[in-house]
N, C-alpha and C positions, 0 to 999 in steps of 0.2 A: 298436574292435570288442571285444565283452563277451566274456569265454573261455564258451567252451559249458558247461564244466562248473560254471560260473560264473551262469549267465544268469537262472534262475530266483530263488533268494536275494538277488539284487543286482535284480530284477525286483521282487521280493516289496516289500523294503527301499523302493525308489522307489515303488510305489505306495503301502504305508502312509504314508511321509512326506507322499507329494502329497495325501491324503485326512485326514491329520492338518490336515495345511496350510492347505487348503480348506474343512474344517469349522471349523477356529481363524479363517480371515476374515471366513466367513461370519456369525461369533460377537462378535467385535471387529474392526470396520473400521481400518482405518486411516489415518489423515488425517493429514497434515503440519499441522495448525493448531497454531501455537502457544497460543494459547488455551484450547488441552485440556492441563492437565494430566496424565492420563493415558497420552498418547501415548509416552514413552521407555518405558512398561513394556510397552507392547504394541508398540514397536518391537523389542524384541528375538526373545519368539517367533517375528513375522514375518520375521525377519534367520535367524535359527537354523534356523527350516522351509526357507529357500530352500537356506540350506546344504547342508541334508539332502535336499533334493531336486535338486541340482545337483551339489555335490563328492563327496558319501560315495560315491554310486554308482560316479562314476569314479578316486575312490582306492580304491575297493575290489579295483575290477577288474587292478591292478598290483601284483605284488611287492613292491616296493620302497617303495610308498606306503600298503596295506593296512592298516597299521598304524595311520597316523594317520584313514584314512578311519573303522575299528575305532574308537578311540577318540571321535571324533566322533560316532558314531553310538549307540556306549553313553553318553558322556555326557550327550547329548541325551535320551538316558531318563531317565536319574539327573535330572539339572535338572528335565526336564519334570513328574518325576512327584511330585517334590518340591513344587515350585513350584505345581501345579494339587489335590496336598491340602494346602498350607497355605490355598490358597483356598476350598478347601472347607472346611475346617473353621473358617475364620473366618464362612462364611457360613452354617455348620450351624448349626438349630436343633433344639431340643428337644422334645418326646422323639424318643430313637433308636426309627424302625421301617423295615421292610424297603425300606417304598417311599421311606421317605426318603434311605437312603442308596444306594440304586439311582439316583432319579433327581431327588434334591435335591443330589446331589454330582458330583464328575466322574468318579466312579470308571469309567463304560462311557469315556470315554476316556484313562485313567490304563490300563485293561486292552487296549485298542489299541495303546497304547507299546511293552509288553514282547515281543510276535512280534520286534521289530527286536534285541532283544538276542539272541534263539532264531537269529535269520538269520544275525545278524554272526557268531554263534558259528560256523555251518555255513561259512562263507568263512575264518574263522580257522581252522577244524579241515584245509583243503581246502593251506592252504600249510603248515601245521606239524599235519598228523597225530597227533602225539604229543602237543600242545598247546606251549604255551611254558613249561614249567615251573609257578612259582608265580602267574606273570603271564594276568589274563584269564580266573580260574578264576570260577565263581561266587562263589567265597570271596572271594574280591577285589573285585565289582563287591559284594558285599553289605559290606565294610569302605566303600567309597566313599562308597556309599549312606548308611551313618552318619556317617561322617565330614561330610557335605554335609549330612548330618539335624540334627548338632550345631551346626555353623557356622549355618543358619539359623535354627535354635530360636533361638542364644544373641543371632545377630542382630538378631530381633524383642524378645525380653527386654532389650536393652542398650540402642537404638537407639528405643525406643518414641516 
């Protein structure tokens, strides 16, 4: 049972995911064929969405487990939103204009992501009122963010 004070945010949380999810399948199938190369990179979103629409919610809902549901769920930002402008911007063309990078990129769902860090915050604030200290601030999730910004720069530069 979801704590009432609970129910909405952890609501909110499982629907974005499931509609993230949904529109990510819709977008890229998923087929076990060997023969597609493709397939392990689109195996994972598809791994990482069920996640997020299965576990976050109900580790969120517990004390004791919040934490990690928390972390799963901002990391799932951090990745995703990583991961969907590097492919945008491999697949950007030139010239920059409005319409393009509206809707020649992912950015409309790179900005569906982020309500779920807004949410998780509201569930972190609900068991630790005062916050956690240094932990969980936006200062932190924006160090992450770089940090995960430089590892994959460095990795397409390295690795080409």
């Amino acid at each position: 049972m979801i704590r009432k004070e609970l129910r909405l945010p952890i609501l909110a949380i499982f629907l974005l995911s499931l509609g993230g999810w949904l529109l990510h399948v819709r977008i890229h199938t998923v087929s076990f064929d060997a023969a597609n190369p493709s397939n392990p990179a689109l195996l994972v979103p598809y791994l990482v969405g069920i996640l997020s629409i299965v576990a976050v919610p109900f580790l969120l809902n517990y004390r004791r487990t919040f934490v990690v549901g928390y972390l799963l769920n901002g990391m799932s930002v951090v990745i995703g939103t990583l991961a969907m402008g590097a492919f945008s911007l491999a697949k950007f063309s030139s010239p920059v204009t409005f319409n393009g990078l509206v809707v020649g990129t992912l950015l409309a769902d790179i900005l569906l992501l982020f309500p779920k860090l807004f949410l998780g915050q509201m569930v972190l604030l609900h068991y630790h009122p005062n916050g956690m200290g240094r932990l969980f601030t936006p200062f932190w999730w924006t160090k992450h963010f770089i940090y995960l910004s430089v590892i994959i720069t460095l990795g397409h530069f390295l690795w080409r």
